[in-house]
PyMOL Python script that loads the backbone (N, CA, C, O; Angstrom):
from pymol import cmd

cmd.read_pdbstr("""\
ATOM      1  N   UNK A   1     106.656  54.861 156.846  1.00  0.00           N
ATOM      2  CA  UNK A   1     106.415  53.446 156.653  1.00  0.00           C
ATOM      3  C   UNK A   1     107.081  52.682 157.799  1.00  0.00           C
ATOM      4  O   UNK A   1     108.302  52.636 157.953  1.00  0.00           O
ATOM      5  N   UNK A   2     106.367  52.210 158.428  1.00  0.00           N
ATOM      6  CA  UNK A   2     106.579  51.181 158.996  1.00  0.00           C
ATOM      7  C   UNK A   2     107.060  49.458 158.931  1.00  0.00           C
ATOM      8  O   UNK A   2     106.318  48.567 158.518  1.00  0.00           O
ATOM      9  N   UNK A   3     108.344  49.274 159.396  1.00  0.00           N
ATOM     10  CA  UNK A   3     109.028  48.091 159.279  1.00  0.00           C
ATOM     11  C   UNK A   3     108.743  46.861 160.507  1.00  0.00           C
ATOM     12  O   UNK A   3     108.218  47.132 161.586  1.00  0.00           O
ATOM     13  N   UNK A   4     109.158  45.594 160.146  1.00  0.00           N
ATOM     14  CA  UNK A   4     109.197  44.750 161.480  1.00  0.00           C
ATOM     15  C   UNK A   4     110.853  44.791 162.156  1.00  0.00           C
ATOM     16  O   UNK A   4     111.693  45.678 162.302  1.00  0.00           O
ATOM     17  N   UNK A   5     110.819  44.022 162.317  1.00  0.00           N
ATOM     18  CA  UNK A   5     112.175  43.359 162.950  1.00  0.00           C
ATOM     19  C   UNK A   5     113.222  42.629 161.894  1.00  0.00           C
ATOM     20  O   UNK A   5     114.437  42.649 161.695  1.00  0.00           O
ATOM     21  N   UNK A   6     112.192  42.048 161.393  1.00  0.00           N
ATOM     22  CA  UNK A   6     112.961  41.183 160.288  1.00  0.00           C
ATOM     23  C   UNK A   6     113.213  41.632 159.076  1.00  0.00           C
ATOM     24  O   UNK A   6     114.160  41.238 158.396  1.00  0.00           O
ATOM     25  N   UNK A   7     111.956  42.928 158.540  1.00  0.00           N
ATOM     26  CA  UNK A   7     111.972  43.630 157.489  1.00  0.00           C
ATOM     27  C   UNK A   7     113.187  44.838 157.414  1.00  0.00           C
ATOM     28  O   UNK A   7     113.642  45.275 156.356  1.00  0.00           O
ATOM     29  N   UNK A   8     113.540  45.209 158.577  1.00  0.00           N
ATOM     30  CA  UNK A   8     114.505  46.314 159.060  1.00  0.00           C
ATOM     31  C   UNK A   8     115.805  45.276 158.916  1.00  0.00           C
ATOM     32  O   UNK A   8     116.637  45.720 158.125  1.00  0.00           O
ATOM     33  N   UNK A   9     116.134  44.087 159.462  1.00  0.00           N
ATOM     34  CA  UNK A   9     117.239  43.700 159.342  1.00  0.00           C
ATOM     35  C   UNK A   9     117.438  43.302 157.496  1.00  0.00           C
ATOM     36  O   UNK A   9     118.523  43.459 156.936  1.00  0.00           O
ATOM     37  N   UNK A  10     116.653  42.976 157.035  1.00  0.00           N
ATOM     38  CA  UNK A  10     117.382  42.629 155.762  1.00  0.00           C
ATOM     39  C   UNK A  10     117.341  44.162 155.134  1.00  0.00           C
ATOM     40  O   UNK A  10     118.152  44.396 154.238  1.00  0.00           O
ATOM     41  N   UNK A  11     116.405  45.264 155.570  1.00  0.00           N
ATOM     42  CA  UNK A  11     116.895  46.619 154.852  1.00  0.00           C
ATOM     43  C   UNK A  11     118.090  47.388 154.843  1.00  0.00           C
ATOM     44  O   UNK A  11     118.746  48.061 154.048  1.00  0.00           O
ATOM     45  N   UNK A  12     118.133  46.876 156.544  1.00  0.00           N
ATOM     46  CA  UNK A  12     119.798  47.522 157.024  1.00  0.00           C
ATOM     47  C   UNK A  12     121.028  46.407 156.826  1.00  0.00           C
ATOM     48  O   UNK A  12     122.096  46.587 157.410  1.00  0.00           O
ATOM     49  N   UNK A  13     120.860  45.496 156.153  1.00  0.00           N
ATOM     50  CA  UNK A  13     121.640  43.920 156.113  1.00  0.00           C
ATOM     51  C   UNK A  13     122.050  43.522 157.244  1.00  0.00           C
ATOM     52  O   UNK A  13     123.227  43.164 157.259  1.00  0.00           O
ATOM     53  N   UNK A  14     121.607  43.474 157.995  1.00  0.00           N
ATOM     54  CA  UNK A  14     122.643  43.310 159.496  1.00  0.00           C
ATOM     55  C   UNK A  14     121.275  41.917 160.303  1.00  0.00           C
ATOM     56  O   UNK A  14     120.105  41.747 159.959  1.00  0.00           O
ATOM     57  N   UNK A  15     122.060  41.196 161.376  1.00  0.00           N
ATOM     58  CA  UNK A  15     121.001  40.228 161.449  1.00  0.00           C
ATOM     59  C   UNK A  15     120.219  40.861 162.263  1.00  0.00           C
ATOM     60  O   UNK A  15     120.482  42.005 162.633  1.00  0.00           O
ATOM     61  N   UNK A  16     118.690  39.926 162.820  1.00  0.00           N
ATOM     62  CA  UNK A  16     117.874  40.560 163.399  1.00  0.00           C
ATOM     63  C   UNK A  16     118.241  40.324 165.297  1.00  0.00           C
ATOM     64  O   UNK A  16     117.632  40.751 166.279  1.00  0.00           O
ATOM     65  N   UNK A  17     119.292  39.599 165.198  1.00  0.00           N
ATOM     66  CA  UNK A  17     119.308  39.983 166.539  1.00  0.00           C
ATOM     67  C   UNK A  17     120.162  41.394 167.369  1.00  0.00           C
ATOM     68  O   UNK A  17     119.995  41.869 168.492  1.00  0.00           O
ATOM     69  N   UNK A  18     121.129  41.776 166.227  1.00  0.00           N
ATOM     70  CA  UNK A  18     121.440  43.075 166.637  1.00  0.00           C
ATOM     71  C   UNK A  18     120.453  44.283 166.416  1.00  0.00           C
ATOM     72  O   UNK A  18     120.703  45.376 166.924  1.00  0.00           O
ATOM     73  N   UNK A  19     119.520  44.108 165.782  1.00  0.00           N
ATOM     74  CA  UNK A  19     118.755  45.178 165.250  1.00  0.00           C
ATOM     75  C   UNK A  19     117.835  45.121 167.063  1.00  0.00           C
ATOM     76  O   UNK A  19     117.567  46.065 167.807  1.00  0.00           O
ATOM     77  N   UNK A  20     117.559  43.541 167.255  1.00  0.00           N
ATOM     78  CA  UNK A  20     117.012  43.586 168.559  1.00  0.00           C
ATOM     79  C   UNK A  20     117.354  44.146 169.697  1.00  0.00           C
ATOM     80  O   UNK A  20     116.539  44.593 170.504  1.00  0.00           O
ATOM     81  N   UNK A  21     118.725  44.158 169.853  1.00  0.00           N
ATOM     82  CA  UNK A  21     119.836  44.398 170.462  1.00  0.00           C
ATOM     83  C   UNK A  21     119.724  46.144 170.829  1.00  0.00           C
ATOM     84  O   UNK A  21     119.730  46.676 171.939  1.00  0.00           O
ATOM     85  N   UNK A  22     119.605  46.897 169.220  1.00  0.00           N
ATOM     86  CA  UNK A  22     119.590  48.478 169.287  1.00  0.00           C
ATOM     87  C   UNK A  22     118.612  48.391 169.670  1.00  0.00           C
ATOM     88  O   UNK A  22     118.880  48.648 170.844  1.00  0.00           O
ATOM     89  N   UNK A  23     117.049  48.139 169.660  1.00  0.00           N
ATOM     90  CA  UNK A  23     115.696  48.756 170.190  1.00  0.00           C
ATOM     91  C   UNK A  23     115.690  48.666 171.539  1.00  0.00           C
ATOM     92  O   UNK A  23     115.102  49.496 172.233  1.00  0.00           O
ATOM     93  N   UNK A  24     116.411  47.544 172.079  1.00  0.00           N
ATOM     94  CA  UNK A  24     116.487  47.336 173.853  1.00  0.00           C
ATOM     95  C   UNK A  24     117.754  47.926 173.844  1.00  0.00           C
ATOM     96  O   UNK A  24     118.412  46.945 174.191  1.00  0.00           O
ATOM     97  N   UNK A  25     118.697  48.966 173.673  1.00  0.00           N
ATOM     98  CA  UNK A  25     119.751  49.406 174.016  1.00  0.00           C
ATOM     99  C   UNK A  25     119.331  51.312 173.480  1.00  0.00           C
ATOM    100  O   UNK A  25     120.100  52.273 173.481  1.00  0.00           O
ATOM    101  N   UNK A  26     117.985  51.262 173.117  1.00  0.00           N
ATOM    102  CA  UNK A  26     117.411  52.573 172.764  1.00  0.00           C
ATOM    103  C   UNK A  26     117.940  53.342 171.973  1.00  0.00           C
ATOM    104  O   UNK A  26     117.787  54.520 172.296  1.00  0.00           O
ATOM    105  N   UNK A  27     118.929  53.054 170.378  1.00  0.00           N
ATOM    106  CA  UNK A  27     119.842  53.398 169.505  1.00  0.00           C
ATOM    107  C   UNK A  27     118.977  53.587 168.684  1.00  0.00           C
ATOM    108  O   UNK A  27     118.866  54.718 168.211  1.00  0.00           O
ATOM    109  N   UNK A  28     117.782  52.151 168.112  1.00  0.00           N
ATOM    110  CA  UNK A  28     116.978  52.338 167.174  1.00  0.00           C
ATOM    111  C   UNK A  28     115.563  52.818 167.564  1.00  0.00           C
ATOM    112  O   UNK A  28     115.492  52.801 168.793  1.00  0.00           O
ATOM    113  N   UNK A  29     114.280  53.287 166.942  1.00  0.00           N
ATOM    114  CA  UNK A  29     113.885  54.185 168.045  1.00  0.00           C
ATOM    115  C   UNK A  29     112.314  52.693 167.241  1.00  0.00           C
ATOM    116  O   UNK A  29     112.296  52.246 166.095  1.00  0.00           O
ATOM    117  N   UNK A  30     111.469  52.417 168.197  1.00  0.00           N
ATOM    118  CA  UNK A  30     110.505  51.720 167.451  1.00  0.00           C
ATOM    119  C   UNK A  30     109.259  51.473 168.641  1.00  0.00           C
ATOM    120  O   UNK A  30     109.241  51.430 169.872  1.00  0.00           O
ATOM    121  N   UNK A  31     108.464  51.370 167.784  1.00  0.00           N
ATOM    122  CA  UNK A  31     106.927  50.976 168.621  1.00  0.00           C
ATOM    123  C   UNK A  31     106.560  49.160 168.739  1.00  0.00           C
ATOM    124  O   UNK A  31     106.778  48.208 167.990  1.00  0.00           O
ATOM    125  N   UNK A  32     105.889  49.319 170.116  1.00  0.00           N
ATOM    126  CA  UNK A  32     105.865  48.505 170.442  1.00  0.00           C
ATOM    127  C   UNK A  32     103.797  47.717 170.276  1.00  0.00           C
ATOM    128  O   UNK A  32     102.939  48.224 170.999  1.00  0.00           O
ATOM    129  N   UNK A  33     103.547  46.971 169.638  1.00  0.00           N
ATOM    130  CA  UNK A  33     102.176  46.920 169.162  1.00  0.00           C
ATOM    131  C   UNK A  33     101.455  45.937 170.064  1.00  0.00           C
ATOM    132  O   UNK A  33     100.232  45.877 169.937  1.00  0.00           O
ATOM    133  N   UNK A  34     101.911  45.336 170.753  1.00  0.00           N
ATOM    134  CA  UNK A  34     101.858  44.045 171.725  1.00  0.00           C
ATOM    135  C   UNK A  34     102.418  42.418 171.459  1.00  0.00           C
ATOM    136  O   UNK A  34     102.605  41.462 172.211  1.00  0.00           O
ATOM    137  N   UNK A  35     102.576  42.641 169.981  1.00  0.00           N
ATOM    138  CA  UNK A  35     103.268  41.159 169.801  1.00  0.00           C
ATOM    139  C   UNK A  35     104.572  41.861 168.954  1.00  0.00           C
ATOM    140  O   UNK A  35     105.498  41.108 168.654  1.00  0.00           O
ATOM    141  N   UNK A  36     104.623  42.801 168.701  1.00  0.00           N
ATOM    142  CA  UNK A  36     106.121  42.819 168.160  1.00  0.00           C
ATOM    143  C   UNK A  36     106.440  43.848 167.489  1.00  0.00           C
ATOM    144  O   UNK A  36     105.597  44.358 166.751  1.00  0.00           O
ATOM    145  N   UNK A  37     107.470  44.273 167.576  1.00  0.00           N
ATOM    146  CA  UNK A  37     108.232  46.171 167.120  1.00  0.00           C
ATOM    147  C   UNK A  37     108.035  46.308 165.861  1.00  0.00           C
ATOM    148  O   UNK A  37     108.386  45.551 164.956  1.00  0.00           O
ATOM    149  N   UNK A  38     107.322  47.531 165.791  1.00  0.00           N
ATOM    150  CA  UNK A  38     107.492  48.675 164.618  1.00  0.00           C
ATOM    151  C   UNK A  38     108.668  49.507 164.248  1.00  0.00           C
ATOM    152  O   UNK A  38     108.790  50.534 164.915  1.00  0.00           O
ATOM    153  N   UNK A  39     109.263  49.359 163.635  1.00  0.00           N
ATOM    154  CA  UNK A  39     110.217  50.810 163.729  1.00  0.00           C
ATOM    155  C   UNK A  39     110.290  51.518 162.083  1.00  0.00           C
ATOM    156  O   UNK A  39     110.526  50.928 161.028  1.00  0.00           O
ATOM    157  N   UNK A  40     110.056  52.693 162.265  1.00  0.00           N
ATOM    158  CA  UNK A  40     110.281  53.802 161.342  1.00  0.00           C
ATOM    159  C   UNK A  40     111.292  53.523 160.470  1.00  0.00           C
ATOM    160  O   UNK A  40     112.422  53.179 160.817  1.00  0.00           O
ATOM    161  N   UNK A  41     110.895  53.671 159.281  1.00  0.00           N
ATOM    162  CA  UNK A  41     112.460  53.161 157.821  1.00  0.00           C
ATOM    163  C   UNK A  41     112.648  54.859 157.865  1.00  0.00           C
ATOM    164  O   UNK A  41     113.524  55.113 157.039  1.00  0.00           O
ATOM    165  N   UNK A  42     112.213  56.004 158.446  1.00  0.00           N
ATOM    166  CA  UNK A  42     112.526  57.424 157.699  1.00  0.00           C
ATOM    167  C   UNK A  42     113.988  57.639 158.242  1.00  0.00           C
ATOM    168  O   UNK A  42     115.010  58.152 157.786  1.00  0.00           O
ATOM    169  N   UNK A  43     113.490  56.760 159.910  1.00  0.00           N
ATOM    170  CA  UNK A  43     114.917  56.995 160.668  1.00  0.00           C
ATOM    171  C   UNK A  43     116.439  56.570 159.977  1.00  0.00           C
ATOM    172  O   UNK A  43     117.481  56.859 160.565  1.00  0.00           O
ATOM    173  N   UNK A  44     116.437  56.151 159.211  1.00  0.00           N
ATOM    174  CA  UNK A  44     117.551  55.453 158.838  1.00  0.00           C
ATOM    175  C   UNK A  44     118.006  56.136 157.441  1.00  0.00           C
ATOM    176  O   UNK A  44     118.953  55.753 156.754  1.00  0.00           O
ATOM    177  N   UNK A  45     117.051  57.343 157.125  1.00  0.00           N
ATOM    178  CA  UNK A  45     117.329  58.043 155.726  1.00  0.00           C
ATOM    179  C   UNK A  45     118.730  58.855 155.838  1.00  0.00           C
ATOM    180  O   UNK A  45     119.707  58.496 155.181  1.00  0.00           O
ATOM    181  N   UNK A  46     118.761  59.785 156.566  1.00  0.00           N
ATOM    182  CA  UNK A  46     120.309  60.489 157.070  1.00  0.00           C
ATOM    183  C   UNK A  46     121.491  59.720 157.420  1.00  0.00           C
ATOM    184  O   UNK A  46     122.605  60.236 157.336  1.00  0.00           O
ATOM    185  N   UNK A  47     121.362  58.786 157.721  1.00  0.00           N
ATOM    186  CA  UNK A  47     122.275  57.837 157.937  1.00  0.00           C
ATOM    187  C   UNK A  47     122.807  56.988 156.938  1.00  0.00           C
ATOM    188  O   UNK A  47     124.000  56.687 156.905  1.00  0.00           O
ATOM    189  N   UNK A  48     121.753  56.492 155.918  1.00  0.00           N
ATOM    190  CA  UNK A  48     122.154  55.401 155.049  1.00  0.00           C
ATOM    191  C   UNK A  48     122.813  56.790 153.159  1.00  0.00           C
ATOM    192  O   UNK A  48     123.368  56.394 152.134  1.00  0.00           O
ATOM    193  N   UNK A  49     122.435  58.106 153.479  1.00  0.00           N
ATOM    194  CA  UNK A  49     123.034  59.149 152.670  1.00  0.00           C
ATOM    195  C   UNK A  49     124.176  59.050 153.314  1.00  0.00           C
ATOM    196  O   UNK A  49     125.139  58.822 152.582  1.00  0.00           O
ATOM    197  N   UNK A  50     124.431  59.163 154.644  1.00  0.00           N
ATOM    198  CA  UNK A  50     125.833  59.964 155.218  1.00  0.00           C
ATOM    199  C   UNK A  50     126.738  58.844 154.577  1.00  0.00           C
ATOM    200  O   UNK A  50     127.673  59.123 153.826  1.00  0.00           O
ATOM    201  N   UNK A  51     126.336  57.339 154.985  1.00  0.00           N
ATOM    202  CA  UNK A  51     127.108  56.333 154.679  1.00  0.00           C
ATOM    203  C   UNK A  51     127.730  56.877 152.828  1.00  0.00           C
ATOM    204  O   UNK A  51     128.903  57.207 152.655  1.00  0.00           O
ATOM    205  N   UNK A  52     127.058  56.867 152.070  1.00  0.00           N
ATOM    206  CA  UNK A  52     127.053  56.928 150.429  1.00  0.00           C
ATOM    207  C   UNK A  52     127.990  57.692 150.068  1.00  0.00           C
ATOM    208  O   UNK A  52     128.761  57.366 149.166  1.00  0.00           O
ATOM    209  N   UNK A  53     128.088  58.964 150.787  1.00  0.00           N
ATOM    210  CA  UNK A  53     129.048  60.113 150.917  1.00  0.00           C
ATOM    211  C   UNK A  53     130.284  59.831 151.421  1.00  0.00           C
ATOM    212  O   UNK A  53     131.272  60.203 150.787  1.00  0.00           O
ATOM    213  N   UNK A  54     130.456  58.975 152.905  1.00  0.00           N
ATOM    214  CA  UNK A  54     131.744  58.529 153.030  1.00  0.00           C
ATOM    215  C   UNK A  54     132.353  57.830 152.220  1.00  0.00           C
ATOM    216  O   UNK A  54     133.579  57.932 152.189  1.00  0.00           O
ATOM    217  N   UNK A  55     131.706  56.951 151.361  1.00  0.00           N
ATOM    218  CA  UNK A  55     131.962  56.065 150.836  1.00  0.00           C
ATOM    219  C   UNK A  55     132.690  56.197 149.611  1.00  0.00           C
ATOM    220  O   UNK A  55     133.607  55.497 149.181  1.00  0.00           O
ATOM    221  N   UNK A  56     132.068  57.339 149.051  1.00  0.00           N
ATOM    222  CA  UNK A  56     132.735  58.422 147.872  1.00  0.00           C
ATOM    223  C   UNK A  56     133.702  58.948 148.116  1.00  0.00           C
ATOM    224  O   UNK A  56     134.749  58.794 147.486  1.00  0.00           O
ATOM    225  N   UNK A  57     133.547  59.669 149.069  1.00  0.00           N
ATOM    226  CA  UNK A  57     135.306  60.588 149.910  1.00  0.00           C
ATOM    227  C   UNK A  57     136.369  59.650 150.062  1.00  0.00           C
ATOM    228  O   UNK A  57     137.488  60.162 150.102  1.00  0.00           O
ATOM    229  N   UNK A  58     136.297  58.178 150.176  1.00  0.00           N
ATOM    230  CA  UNK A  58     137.133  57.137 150.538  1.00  0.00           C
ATOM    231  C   UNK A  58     137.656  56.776 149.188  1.00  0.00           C
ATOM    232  O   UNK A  58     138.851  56.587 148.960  1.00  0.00           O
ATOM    233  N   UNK A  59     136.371  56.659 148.001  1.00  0.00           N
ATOM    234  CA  UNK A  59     137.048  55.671 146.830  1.00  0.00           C
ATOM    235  C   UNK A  59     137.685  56.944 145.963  1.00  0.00           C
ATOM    236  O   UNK A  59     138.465  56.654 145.056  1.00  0.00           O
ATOM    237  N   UNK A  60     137.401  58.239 146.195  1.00  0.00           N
ATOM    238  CA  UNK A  60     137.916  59.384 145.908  1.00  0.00           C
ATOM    239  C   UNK A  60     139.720  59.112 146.180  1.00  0.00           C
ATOM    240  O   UNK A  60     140.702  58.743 145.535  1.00  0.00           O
ATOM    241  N   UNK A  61     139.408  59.517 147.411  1.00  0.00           N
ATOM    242  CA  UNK A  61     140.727  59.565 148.247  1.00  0.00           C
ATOM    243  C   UNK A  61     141.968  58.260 147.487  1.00  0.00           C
ATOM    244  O   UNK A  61     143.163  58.354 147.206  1.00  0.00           O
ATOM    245  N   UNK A  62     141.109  57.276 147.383  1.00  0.00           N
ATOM    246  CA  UNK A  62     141.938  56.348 147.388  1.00  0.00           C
ATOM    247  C   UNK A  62     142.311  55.763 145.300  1.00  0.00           C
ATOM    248  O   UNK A  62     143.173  54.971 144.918  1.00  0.00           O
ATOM    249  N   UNK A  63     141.596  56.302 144.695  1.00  0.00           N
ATOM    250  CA  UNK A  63     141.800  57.097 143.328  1.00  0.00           C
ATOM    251  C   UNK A  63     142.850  57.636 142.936  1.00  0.00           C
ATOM    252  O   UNK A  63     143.325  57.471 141.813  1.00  0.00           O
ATOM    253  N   UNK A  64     143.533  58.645 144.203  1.00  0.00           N
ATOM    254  CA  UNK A  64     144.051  59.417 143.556  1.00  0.00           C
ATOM    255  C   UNK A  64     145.385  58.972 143.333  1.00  0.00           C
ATOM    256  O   UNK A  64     145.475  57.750 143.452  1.00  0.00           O
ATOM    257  N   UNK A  65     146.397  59.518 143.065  1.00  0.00           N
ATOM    258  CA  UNK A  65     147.894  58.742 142.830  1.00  0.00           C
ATOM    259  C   UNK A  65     148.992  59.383 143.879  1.00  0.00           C
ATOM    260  O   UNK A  65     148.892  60.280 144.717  1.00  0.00           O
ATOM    261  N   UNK A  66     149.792  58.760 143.579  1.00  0.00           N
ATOM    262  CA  UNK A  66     150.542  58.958 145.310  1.00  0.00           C
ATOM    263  C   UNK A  66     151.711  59.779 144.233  1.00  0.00           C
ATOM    264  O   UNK A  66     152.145  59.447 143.130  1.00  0.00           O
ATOM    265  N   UNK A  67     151.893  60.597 144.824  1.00  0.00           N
ATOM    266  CA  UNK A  67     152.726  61.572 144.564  1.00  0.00           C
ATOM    267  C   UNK A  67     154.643  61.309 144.229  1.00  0.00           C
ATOM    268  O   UNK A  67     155.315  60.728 145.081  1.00  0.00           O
ATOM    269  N   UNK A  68     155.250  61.796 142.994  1.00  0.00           N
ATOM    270  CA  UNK A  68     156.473  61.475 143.171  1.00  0.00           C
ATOM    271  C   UNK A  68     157.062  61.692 144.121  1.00  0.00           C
ATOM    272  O   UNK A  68     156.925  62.838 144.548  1.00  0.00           O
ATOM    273  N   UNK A  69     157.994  60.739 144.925  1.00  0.00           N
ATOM    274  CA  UNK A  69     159.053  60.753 145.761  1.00  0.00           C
ATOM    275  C   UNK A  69     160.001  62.186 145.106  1.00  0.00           C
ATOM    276  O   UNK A  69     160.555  62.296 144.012  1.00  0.00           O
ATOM    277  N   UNK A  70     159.900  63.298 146.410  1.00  0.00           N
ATOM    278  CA  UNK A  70     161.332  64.479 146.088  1.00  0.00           C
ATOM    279  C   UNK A  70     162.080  63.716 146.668  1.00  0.00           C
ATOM    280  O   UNK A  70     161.744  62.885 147.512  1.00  0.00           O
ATOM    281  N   UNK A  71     163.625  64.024 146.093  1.00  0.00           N
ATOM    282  CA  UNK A  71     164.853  63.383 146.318  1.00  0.00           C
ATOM    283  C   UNK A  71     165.391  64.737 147.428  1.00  0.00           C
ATOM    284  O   UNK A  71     165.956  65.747 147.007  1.00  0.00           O
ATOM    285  N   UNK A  72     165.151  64.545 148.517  1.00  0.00           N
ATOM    286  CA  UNK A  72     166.117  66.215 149.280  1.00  0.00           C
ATOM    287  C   UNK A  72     167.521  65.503 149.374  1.00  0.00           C
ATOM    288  O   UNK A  72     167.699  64.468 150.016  1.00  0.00           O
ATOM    289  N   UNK A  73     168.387  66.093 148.746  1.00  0.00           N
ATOM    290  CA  UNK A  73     169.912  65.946 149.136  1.00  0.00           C
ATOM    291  C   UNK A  73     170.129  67.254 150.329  1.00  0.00           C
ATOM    292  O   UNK A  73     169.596  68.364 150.341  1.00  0.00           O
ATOM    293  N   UNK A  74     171.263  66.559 151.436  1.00  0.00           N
ATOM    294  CA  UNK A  74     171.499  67.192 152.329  1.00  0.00           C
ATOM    295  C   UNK A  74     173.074  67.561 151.604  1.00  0.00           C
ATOM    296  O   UNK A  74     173.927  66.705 151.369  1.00  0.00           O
ATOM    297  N   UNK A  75     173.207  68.946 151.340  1.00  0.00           N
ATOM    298  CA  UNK A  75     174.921  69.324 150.530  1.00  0.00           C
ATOM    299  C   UNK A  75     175.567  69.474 151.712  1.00  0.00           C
ATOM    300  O   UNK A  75     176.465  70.298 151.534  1.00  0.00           O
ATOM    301  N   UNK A  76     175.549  68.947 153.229  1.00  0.00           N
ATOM    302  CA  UNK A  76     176.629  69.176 154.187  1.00  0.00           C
ATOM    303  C   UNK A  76     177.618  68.793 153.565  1.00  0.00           C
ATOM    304  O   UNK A  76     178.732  68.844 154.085  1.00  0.00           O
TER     305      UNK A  76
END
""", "prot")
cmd.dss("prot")
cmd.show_as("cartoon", "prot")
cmd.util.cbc("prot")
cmd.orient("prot")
């Protein structure tokens, strides 16, 4: 499926001038029709999972409980 410019920025939330920004900086990959870019929504499937996953490992991570303080006495 094919997206615009404007349809891709509110999919990816980000505005449409950075999205403009990646197609002329060759990051986002898209067709050009004569009045205005296509770009592929499949491209953004591995990416918007990877995100979901970090996102879990983080609220995981940050879940967990911080460990009792050991008291080391030094008996010099």
């Amino acid at each position: 499926m094919y997206l615009t410019v404007k349809e891709t920025a509110e999919y990816l939330s980000m505005p449409e001038e950075l999205i403009e920004r990646l197609i002329l900086e060759k990051k986002i990959r898209a067709l050009y029709d004569g009045t205005q870019h296509l770009i592929n929504k499949d491209q953004f499937d591995t990416h918007l999972e990877q995100m979901e996953k970090y996102k879990e490992l983080i609220e995981e991570y940050l879940s967990e409980p911080i460990p009792e303080d050991w008291d080391a006495k030094d008996e010099d």
